[in-house]
PLY file of the C-alpha trace (Angstrom):
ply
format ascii 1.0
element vertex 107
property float x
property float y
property float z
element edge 106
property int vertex1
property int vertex2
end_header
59.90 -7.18 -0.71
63.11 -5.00 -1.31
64.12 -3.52 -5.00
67.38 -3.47 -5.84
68.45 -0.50 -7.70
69.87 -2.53 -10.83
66.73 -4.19 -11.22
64.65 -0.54 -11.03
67.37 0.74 -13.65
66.30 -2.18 -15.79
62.42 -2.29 -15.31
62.99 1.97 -16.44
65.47 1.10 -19.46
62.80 -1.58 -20.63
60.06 1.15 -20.31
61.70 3.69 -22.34
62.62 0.32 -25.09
59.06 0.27 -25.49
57.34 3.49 -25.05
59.98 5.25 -27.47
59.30 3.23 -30.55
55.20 3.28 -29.93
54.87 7.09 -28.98
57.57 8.84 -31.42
56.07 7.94 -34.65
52.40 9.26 -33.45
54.35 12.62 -32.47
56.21 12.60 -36.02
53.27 11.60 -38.07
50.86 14.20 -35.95
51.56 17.40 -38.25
52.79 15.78 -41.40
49.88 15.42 -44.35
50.53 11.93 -45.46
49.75 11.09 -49.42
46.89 9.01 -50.33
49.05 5.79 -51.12
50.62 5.78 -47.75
47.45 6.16 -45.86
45.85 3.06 -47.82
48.45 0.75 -47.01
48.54 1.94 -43.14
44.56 1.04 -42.81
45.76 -2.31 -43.71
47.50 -2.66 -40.71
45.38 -3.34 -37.45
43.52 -5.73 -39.89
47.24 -7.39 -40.44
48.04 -7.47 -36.92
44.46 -8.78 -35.81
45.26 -11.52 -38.51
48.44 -12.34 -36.82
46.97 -12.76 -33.39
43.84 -14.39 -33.82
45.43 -16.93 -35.90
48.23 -17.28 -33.85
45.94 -18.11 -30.39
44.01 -20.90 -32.46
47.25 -23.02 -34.08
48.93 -24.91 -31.30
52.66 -26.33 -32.69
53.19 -29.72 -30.88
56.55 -32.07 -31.69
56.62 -30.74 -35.42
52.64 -30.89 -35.98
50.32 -28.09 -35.94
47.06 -28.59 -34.07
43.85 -26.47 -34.11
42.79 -25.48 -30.18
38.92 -25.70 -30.62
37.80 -23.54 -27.89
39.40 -20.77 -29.23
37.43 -21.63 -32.48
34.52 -22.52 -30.70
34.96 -18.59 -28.44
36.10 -17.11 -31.97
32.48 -17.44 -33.94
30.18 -15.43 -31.77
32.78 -12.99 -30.89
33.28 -12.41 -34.52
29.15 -12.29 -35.05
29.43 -9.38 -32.45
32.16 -7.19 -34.15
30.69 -7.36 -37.20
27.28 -6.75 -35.57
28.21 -3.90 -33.47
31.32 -2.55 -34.70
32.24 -1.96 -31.27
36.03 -3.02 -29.93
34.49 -3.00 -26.04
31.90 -5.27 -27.22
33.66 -8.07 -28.90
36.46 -8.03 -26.53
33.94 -8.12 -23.80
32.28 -10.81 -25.61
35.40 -12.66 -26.21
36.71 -12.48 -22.62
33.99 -13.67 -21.35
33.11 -16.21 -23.48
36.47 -17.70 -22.94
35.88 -17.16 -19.30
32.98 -19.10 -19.30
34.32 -22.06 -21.88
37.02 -22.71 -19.16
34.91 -22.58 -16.41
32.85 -25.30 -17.53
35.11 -27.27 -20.04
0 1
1 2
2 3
3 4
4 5
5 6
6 7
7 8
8 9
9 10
10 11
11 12
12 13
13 14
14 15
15 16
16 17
17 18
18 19
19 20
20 21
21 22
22 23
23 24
24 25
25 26
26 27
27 28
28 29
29 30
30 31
31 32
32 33
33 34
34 35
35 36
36 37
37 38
38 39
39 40
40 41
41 42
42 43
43 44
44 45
45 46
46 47
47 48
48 49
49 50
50 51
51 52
52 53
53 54
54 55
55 56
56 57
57 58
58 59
59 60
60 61
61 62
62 63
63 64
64 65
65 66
66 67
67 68
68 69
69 70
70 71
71 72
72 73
73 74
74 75
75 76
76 77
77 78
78 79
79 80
80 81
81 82
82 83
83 84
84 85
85 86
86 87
87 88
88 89
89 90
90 91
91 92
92 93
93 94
94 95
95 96
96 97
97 98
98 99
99 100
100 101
101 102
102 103
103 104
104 105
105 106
């Protein structure tokens, strides 16, 4: 398999479109003492964005409907019984990985 140099150009401009945005703010923020208010409403966020993906990997939209997908529901339960147990982000994505695995292995 050969590379052509206007793909490689691409592949590098798309890493630099997404490493940019995701590094420079953590190199901004790094020596700046943010106030109280601002640092509240950033904690929100993973929780926001956790929101976001969990419930978007459980609603399917089919021909104007929305549908529930079950095995992520039925995955989504016990991996949620281990986060809050363990308060560990290895072990309930572990957990859910493998449960998932395992669900489409035998479903």
């Amino acid at each position: 398999m050969s590379i052509n140099l206007t793909i490689l150009l691409v592949i590098l401009g798309c890493t630099l479109v997404t490493v940019i945005p995701r590094v420079i703010p953590f190199l901004v923020v790094r020596n700046v003492n943010l106030p109280e208010p601002v640092l509240k409403w950033l904690s929100f966020v993973p929780i926001c964005i956790l929101t976001a993906l969990v419930v978007e990997s459980f609603i399917i939209e089919t021909n104007h409907s929305l549908k529930i997908d079950w095995t992520v529901i039925i995955v989504m339960i016990p991996t949620l019984l281990v986060a809050v147990r363990t308060k560990s982000l290895s072990a309930t994505v572990i957990t859910g990985v493998v449960l998932m695995a395992l669900l489409r292995l035998f479903i």
